[in-house]
N, C-alpha and C positions, 0 to 999 in steps of 0.2 A: 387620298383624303388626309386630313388633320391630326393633328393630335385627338380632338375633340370624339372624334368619328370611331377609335378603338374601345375609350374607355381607360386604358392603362391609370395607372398613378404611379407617385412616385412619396414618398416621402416628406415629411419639410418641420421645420421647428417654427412654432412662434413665436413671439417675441415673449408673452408672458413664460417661456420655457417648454408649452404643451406639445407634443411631438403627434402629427396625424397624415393621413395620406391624401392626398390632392391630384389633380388630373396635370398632366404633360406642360399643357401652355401656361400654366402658373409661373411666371417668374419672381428674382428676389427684389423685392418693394413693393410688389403689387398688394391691396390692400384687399381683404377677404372677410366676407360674410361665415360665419362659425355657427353651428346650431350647439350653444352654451351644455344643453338637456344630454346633448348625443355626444358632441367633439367632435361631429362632421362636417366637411365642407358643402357650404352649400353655395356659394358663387361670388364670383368677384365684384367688387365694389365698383 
């Protein structure tokens, strides 16, 4: 199976500087949905 399929995350910086954790298949430029309240990802654009 996927990335999608374990769950795992990894790490990642945003551009504004905020540092959080995101799932496997995120790569760097991909554009991402943030819950502002939490600081968590919640899915790609």
């Amino acid at each position: 199976k996927g990335d999608t399929a374990t769950g795992a995350s990894k790490p990642c910086k945003l551009e504004t500087g905020a540092q959080i954790k995101v799932p496997l298949f995120i790569n760097e430029g991909d554009i991402l949905k943030i819950d502002t309240r939490t600081g968590q990802y919640l899915e790609r654009v």
